[in-house]
KOLRO-618610 format. One record per residue (C-alpha): residue number from 1; residue in one letter; y, x, z. Coordinates in Angstrom, 1 decimal, decimal comma. Layout:
SITE     n   res       yy       xx       zz
SITE   NUM     A        Y        X        Z
...
//
This chain:
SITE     n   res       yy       xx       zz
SITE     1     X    -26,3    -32,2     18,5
SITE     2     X    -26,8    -32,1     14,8
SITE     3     X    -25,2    -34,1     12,4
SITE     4     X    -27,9    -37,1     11,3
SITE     5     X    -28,7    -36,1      7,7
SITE     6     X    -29,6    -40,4      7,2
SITE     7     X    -26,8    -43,0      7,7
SITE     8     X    -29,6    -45,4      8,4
SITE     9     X    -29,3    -47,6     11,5
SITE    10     X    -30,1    -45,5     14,7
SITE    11     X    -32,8    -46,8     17,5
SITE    12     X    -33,7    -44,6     20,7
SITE    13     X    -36,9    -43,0     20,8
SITE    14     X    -39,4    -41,0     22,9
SITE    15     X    -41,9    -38,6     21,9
SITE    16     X    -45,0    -40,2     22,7
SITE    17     X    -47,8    -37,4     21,9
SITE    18     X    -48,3    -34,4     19,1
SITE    19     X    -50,7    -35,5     16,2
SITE    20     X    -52,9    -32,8     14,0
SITE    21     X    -51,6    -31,2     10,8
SITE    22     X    -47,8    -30,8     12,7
SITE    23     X    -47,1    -34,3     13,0
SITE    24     X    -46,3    -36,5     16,5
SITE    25     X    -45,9    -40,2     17,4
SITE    26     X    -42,8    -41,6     19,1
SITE    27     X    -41,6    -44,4     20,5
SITE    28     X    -39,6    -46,9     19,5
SITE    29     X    -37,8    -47,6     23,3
SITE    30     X    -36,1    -51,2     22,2
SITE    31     X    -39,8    -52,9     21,1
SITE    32     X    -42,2    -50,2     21,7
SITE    33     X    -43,0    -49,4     18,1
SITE    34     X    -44,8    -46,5     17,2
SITE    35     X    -43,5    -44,6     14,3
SITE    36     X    -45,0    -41,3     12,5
SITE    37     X    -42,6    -38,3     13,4
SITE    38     X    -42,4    -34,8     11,5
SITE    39     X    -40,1    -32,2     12,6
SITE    40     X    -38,1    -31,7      9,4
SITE    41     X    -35,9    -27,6      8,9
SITE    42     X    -34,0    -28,1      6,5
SITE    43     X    -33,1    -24,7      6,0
SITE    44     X    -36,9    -24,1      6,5
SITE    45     X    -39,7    -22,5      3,8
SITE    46     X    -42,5    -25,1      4,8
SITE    47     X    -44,3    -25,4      1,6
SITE    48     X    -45,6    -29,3      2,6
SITE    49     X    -41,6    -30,2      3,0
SITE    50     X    -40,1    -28,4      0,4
SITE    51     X    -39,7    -30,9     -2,3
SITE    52     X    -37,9    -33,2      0,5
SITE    53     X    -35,6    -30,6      2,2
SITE    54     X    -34,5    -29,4     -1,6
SITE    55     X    -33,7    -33,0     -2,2
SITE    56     X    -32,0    -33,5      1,2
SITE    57     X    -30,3    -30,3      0,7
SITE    58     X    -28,3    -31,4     -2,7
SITE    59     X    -27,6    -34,7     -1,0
SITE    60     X    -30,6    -37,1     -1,5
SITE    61     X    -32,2    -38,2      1,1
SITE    62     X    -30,3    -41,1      1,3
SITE    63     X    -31,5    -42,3     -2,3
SITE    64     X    -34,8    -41,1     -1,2
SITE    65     X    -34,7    -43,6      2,0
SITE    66     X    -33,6    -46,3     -0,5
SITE    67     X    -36,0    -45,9     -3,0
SITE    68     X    -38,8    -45,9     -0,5
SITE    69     X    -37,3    -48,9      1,3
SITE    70     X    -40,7    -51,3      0,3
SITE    71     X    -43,3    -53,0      2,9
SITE    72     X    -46,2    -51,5      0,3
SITE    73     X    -44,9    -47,9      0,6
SITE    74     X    -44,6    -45,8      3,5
SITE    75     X    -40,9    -45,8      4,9
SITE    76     X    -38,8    -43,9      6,0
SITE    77     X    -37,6    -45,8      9,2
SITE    78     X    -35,0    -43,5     10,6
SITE    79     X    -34,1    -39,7     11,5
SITE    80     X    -34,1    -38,5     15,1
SITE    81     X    -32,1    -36,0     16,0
SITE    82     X    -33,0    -34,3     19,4
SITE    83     X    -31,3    -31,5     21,3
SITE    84     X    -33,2    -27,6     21,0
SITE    85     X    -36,4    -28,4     22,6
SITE    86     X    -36,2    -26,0     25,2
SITE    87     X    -33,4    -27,9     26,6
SITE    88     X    -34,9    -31,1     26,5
SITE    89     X    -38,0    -30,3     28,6
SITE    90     X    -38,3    -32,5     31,9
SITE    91     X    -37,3    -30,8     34,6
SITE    92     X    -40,8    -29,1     36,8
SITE    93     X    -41,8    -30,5     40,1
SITE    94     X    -43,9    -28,2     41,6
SITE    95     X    -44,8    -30,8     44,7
SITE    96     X    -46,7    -33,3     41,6
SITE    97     X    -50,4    -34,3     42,5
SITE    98     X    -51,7    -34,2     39,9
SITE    99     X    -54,6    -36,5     40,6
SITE   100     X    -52,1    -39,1     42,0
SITE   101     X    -52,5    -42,2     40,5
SITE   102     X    -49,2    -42,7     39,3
SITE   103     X    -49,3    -43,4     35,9
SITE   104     X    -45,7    -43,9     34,6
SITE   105     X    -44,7    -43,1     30,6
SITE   106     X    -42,8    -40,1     32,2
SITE   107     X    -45,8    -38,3     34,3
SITE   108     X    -48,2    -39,5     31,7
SITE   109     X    -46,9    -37,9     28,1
SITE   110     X    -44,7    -35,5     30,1
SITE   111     X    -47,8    -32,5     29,2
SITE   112     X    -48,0    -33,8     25,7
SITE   113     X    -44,5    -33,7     25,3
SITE   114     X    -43,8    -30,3     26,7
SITE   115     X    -46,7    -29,0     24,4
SITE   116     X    -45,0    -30,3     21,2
SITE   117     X    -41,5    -29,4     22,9
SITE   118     X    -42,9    -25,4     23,2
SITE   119     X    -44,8    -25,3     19,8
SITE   120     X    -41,8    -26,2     18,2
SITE   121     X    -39,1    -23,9     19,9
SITE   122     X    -41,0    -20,8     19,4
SITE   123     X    -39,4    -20,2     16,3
SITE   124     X    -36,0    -21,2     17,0
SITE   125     X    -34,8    -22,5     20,3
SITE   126     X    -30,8    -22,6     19,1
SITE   127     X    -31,8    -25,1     16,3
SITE   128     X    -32,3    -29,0     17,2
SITE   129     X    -35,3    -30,8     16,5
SITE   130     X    -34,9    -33,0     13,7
SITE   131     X    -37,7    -35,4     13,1
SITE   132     X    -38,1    -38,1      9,8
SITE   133     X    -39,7    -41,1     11,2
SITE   134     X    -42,1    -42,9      8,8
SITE   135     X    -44,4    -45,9      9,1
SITE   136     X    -47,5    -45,0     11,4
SITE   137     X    -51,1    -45,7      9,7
SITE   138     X    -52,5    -47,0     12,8
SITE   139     X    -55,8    -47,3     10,7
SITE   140     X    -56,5    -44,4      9,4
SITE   141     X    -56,7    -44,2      4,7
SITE   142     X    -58,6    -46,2      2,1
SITE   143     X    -60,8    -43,2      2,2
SITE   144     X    -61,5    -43,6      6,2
SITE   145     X    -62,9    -46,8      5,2
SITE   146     X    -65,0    -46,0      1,8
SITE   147     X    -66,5    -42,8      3,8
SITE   148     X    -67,5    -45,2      6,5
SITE   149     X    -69,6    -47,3      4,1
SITE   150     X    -70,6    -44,0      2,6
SITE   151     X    -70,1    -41,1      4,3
SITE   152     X    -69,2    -38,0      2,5
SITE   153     X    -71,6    -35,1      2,3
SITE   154     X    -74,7    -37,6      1,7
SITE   155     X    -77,1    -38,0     -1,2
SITE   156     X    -75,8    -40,4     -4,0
SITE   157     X    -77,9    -43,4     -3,9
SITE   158     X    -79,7    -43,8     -7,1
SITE   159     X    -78,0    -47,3     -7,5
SITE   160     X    -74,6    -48,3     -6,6
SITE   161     X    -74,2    -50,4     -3,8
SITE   162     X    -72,4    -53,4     -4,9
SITE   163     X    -71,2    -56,0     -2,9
SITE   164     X    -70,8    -53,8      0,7
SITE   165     X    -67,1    -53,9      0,9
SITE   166     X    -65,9    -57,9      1,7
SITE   167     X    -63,8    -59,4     -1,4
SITE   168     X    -61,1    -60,5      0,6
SITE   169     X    -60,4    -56,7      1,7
SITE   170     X    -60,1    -55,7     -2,2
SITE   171     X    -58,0    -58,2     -3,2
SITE   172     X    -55,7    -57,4     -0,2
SITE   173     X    -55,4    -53,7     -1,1
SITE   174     X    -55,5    -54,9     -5,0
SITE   175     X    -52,7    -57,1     -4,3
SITE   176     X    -50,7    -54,4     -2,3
SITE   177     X    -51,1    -51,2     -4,4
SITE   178     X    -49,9    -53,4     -7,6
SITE   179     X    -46,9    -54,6     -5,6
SITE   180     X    -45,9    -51,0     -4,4
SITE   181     X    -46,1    -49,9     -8,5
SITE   182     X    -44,1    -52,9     -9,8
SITE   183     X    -41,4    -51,9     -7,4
SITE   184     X    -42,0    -48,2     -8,5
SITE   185     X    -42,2    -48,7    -12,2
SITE   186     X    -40,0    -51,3    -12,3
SITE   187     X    -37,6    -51,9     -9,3
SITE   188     X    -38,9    -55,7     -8,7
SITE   189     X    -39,7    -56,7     -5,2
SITE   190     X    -41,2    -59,7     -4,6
SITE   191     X    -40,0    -62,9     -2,4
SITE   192     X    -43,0    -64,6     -0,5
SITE   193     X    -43,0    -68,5      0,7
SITE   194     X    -44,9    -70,6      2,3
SITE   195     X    -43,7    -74,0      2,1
SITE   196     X    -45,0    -77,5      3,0
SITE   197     X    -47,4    -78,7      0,5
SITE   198     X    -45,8    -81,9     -1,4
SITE   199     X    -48,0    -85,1     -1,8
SITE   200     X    -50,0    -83,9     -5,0
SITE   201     X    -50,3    -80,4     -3,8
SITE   202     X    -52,5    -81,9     -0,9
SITE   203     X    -54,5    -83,9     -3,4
SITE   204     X    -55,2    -80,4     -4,8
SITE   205     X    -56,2    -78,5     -1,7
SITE   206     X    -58,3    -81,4     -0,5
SITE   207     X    -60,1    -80,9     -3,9
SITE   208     X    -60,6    -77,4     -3,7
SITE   209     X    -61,7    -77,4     -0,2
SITE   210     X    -64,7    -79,6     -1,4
SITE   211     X    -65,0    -77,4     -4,3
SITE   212     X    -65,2    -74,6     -1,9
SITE   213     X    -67,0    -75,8      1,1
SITE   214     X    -68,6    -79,2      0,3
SITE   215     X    -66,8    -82,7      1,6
SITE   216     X    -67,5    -82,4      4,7
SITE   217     X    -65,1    -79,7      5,5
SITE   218     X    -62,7    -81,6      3,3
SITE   219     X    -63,2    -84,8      5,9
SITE   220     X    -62,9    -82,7      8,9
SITE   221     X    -59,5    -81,2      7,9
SITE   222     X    -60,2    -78,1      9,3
SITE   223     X    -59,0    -76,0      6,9
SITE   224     X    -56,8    -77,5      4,8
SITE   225     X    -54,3    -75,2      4,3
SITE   226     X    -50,7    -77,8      4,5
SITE   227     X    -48,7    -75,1      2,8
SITE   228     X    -48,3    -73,6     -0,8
SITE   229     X    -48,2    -69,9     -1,1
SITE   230     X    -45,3    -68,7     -3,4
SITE   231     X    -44,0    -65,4     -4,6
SITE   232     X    -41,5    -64,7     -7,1
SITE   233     X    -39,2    -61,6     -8,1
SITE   234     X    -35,4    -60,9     -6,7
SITE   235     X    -34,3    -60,7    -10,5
SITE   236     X    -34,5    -63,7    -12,4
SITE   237     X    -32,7    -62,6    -15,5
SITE   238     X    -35,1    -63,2    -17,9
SITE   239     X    -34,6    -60,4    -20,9
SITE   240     X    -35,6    -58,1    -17,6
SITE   241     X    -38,3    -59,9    -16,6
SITE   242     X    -41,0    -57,2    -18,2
SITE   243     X    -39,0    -54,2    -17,9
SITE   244     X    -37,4    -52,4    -15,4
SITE   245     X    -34,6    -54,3    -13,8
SITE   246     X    -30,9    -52,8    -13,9
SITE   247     X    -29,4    -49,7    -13,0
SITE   248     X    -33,2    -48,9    -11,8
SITE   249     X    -35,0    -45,7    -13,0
SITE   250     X    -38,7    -45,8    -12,5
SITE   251     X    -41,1    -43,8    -10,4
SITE   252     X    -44,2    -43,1    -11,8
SITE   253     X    -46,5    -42,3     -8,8
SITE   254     X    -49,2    -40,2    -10,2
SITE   255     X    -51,7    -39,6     -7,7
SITE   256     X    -52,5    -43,1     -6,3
SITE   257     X    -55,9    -42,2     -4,4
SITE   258     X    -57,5    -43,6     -1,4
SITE   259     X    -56,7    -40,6      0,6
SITE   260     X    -53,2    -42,0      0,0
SITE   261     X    -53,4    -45,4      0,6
SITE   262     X    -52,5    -46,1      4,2
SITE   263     X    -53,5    -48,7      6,8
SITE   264     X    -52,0    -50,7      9,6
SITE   265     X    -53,3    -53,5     11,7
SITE   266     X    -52,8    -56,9     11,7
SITE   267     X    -49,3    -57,9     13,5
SITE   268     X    -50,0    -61,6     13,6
SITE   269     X    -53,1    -63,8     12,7
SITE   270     X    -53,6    -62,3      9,6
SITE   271     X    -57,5    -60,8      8,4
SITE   272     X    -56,1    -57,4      7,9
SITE   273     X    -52,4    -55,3      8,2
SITE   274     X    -50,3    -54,1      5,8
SITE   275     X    -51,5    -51,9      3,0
SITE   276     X    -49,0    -48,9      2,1
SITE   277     X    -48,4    -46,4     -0,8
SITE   278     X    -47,8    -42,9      0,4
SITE   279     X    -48,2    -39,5     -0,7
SITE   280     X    -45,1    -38,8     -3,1
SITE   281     X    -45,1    -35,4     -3,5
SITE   282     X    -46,1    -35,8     -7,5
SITE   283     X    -43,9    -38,6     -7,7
SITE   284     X    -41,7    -38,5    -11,4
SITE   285     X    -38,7    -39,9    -11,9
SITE   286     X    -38,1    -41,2    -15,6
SITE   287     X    -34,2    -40,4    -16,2
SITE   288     X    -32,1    -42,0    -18,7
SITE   289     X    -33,5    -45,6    -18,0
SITE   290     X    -30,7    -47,2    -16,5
SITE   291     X    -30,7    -50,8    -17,5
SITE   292     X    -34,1    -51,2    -19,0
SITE   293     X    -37,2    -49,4    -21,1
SITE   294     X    -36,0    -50,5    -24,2
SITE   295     X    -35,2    -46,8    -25,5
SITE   296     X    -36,9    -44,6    -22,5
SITE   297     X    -40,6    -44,4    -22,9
SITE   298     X    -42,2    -44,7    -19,2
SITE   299     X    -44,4    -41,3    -19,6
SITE   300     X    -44,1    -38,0    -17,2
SITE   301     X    -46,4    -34,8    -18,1
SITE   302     X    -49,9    -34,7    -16,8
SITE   303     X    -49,1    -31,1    -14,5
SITE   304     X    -47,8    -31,4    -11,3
SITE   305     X    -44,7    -28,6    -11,9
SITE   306     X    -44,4    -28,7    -15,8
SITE   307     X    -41,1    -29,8    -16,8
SITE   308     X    -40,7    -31,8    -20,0
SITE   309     X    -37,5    -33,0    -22,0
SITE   310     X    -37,3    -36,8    -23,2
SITE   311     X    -38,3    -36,0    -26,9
SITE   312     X    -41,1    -34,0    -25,5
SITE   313     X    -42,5    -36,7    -23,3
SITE   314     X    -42,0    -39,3    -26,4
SITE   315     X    -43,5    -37,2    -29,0
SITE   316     X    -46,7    -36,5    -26,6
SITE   317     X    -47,3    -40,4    -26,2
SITE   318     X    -47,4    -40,7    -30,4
SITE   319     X    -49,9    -37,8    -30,8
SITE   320     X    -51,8    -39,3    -27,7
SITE   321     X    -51,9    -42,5    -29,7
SITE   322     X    -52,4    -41,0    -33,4
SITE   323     X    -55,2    -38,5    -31,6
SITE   324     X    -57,0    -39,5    -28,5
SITE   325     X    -59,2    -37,5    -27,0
SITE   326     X    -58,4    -34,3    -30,0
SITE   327     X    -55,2    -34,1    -28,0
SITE   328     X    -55,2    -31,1    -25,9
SITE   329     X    -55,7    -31,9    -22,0
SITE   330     X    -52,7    -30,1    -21,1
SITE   331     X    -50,1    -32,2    -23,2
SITE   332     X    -51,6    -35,2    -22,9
SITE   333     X    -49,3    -38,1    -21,2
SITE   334     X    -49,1    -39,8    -18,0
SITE   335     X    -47,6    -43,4    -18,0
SITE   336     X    -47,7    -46,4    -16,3
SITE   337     X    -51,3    -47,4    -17,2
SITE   338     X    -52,5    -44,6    -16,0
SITE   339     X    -51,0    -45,4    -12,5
SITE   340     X    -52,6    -48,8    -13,1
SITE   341     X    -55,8    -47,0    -14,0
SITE   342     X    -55,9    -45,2    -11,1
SITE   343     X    -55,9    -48,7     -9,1
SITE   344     X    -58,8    -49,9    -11,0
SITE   345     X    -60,6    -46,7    -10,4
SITE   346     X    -60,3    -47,9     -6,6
SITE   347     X    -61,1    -51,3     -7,1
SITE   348     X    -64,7    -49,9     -9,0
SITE   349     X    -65,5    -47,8     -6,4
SITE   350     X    -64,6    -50,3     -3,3
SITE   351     X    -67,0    -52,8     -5,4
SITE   352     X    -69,7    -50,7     -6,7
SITE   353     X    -69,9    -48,2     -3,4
SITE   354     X    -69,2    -45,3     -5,7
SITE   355     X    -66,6    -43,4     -8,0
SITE   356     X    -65,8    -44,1    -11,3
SITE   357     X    -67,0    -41,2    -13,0
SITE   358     X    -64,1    -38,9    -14,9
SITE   359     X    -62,4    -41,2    -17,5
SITE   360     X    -62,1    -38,6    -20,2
SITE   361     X    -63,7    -35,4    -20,9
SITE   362     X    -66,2    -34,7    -17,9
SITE   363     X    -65,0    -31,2    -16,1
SITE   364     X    -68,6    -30,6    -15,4
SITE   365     X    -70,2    -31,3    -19,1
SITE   366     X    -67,6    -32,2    -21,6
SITE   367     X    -69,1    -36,0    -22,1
SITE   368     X    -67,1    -39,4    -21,8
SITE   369     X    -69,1    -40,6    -19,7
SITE   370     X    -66,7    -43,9    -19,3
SITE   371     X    -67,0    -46,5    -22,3
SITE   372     X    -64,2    -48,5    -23,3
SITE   373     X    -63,4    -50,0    -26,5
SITE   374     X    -60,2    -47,8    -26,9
SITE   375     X    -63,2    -44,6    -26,3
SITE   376     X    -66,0    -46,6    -28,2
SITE   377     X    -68,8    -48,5    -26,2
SITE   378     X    -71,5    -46,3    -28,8
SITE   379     X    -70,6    -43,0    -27,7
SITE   380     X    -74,0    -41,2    -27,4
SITE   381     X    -75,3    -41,0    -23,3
SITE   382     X    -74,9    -37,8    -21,2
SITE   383     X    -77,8    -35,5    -21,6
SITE   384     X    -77,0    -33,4    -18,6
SITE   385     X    -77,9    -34,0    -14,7
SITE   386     X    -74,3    -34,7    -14,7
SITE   387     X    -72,9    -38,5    -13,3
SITE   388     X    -74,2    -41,5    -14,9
SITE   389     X    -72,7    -43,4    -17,4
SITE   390     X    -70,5    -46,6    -16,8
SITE   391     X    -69,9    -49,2    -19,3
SITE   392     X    -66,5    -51,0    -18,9
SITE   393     X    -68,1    -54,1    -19,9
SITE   394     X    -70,6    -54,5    -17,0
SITE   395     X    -68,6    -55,2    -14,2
SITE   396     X    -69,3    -58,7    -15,5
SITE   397     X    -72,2    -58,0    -13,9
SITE   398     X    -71,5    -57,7    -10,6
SITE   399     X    -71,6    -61,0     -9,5
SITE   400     X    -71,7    -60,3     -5,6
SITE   401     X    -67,5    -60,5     -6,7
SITE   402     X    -65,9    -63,9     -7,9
SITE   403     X    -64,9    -63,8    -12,0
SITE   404     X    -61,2    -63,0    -11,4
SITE   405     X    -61,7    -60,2     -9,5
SITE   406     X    -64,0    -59,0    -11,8
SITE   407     X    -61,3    -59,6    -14,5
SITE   408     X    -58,6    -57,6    -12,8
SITE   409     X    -61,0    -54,8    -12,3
SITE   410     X    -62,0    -54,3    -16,2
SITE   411     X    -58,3    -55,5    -16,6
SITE   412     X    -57,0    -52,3    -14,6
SITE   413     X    -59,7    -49,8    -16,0
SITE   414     X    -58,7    -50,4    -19,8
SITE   415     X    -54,9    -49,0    -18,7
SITE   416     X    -55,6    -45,5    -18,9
SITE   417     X    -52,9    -43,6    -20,4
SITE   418     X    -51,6    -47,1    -21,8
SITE   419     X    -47,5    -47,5    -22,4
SITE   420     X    -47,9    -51,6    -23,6
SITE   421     X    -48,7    -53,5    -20,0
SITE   422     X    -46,1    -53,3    -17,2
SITE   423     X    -47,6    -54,0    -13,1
SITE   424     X    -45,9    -57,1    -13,0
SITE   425     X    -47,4    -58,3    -16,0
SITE   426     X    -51,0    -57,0    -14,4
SITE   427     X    -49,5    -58,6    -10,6
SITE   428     X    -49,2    -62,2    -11,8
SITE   429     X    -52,5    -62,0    -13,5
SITE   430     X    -54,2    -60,7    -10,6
SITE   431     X    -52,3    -63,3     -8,3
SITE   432     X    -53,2    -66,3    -10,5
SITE   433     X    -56,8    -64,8    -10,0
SITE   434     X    -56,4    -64,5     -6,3
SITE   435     X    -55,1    -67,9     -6,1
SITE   436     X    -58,7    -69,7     -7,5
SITE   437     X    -60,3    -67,1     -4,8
SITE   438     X    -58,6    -68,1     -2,0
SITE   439     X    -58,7    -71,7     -2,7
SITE   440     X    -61,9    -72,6     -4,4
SITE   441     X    -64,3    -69,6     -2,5
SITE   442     X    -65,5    -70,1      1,3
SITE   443     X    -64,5    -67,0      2,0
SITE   444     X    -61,7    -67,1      0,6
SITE   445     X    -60,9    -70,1      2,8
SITE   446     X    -62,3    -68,5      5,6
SITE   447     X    -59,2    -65,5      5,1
SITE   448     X    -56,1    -65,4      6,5
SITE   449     X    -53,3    -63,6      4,8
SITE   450     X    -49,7    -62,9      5,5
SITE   451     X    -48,8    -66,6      4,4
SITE   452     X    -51,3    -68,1      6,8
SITE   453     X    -49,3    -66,0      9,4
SITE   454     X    -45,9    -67,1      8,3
SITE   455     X    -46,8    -70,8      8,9
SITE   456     X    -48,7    -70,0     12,0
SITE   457     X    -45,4    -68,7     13,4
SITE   458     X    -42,9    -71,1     11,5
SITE   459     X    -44,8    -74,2     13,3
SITE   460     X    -44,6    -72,4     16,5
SITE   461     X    -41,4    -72,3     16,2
SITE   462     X    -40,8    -75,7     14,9
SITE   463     X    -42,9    -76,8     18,1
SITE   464     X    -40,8    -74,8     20,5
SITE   465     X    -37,8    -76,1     19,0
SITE   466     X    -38,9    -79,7     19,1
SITE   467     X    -39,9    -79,1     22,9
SITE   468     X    -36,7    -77,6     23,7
SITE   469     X    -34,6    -80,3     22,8
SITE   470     X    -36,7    -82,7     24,1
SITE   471     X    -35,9    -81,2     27,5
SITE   472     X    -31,9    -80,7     26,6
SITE   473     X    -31,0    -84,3     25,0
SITE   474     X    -35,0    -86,6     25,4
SITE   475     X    -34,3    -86,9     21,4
SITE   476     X    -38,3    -87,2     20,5
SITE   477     X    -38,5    -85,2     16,9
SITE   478     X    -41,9    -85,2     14,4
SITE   479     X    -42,7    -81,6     13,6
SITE   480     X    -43,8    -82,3      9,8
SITE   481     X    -40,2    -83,7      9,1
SITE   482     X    -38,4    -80,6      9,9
SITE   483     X    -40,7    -78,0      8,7
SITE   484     X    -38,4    -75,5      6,8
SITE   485     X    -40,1    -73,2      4,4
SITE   486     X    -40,4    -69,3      5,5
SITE   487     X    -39,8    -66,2      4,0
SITE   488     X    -40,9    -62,8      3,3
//
């Protein structure tokens, strides 16, 4: 067997069944998990895998396991090493029915499994199988779900359509994305609590349930929530609290698109599962930032392969600045507003039913056909049967969306290219925002997150508790009295 590549901790698995594009499913055997598998040669010339196996080949795939090691970004779980395939095949019974009905696991996947088994020993039956496993999108992208309100290959419709996609679902991916680039751009990963709600704290939500839903549902105590929702960073320290934390070296994404943004269903009693970042094959490192951004500008070249020195990156953000949109296209910068951009761009287009239109010079016509104030709100309008025009400053008019999402969304789209406004800074914005929706909205009342979940199961367990020792010492215990508070 081959040496694991990955000290990570090792599970069993079974290959479950082969997926398209080269990739399979297994199965995690301790709790039945199913986790994405690609069959990973090192030594190989697969153009789709080359970045990786270069970097596991000079002895990084352990940082690169780390580094993606984030419940917003698609992990790496493990690495499965299996014997050649050929070897591994089930042994033939040539007496099988095969329209018995026995349908064990083994007689079930054992075609599938052969299938993948003999694709991938064709080339070389003397190698092992080596397989990265990686968090399964059980649910498909972000662009599964914006083709299925509009499917692709339609006409346009003449106006957008605001208002399809429900709130709660954009604030969820909002929320997500901008957690997965805080931890990118700036190593901070946040701590979730839910904790009892003190005496004044349910003063508050009983007030903004009647804001939200009249008194009535205040007097029935339906849906008072009885817990606080609470996030804050790992590193306190507060010089670091707007830059990069220490000994971190950010990541700037740079091609956060739906077709990238993954989706898994709910584990629990939450509205929807966990959102996750993938698709880091442009992914750029900024070297040299150890220990902050106080000397390191946060800004990678625009082109996927060019290759830039320090100086060169700094001295393209002043021109940018000093020049705009004079700057050649070619040499213009890519920072961390422009990942932030790229978030807004897919909080317009889950609002509006349709795609922000190129922020910049328009490939098709040369117009700007998006007005900021950094591009000027009084550039002339596109002549050409082109896109139309958007204004920055009317998503205030969409008012099928509460104000703060609204807020973050013109908030996000006035990032492009900027160097000034770190993802944290944009997160706790956005999660103030979120707050007033979830509290003072109906549906946001009506929505369940990842914290409703945590103190759905914490006072499950607090009630199993209570009953078991009950039954081991009759010591009668109230539940509200020994609520702890849970983490994330």
């Amino acid at each position: 067997m081959a040496e694991p590549i990955l000290p990570l901790p090792r599970s069993s698995y079974t290959l479950y069944k082969p997926l398209s594009d080269g990739l399979y499913l297994v199965r995690r055997t301790g709790d039945g998990e199913l986790l994405l598998a690609r069959p990973l040669d090192v030594d190989g010339d697969d153009a789709e895998t080359s970045h990786l196996c270069d970097l596991i080949r000079h002895g990084g795939a352990l940082a690169a396991a780390n580094l993606l090691n984030h419940e917003n970004l698609v992990s790496i779980y493990d690495e499965m090493v299996e014997l050649p395939a050929a070897a591994a095949l089930p042994p033939s019974n040539p007496s099988h029915n095969s329209d018995s009905d026995d349908d064990s696991d083994s007689d079930r996947h054992a075609a599938p499994i052969q299938a993948v088994a003999t694709q991938i020993s064709q080339p070389s039956t003397s190698r092992p199988l080596r397989f990265l496993l990686w968090d399964y999108a059980d649910q498909g992208t972000l662009q599964d779900v914006l083709d299925a309100y509009h499917p692709p290959n339609t006409p346009t419709p003449t106006a957008p359509r605001r208002g399809v996609i429900p709130e709660s679902f954009i604030w969820h991916v909002s929320l997500s994305l901008l957690s997965a680039l805080q931890y990118l751009h700036q190593g901070r990963r946040d701590v979730r609590v839910a904790r009892p709600q003190t005496p004044e704290e349910a003063d508050w939500d009983r007030t903004d349930l009647v804001i939200a839903l009249g008194p009535d549902a205040a007097a029935s105590g339906k849906l008072l929530r009885r817990f606080v929702r609470v996030r804050y960073a790992e590193e306190e320290e507060e010089e670091e609290k707007k830059g990069a934390v220490r000994d971190w070296w950010p990541v700037l994404h740079r091609d956060v698109s739906a077709k990238n943004v993954f989706l898994q269903r709910p584990r629990g009693t939450e509205t929807y599962g966990a959102v996750k970042l993938g698709g880091f094959g442009r992914c750029f490192v900024v070297s040299g930032a150890v220990g902050g951004l106080k000397d390191v500008p946060m800004v990678a070249p625009e082109g996927w392969e060019e290759e830039v020195s320090v100086a060169g990156l700094r001295e393209r953000l002043g021109r940018w600045k000093r020049d705009g949109l004079k700057m050649d296209r070619s040499e213009r910068p890519y920072t961390q507003g422009s990942d932030l951009f790229a978030v807004g761009k897919l909080v317009y287009h889950m609002m509006f039913g349709t795609e922000l239109p190129p922020a910049e010079e328009c490939p098709g016509c040369e117009c700007v056909h998006v007005r900021t104030e950094k591009m000027g709100y009084d550039l002339p309008s596109c002549p050409h049967d082109c896109v139309g025009d958007v204004d920055i400053q009317e998503i205030q008019k969409a008012t099928e969306y509460s104000v703060p999402l609204r807020i973050l969304a013109k908030a996000l789209l006035l990032r492009n290219r900027d160097d000034t406004v770190y993802a944290s800074q944009i997160l706790d914005a956005a999660w103030s925002g979120y707050l007033s929706w979830v509290n003072r909205t109906a549906d946001g009342r009506l929505y369940r997150d990842e914290y409703d979940d945590m103190w759905f199961r914490q006072q499950n367990k607090v009630r199993f508790d209570k009953r078991r020792r009950e039954e081991e010492h009759g010591e009668p215990m109230q539940v509200d009295s020994i609520t702890p508070s849970a983490v994330l």
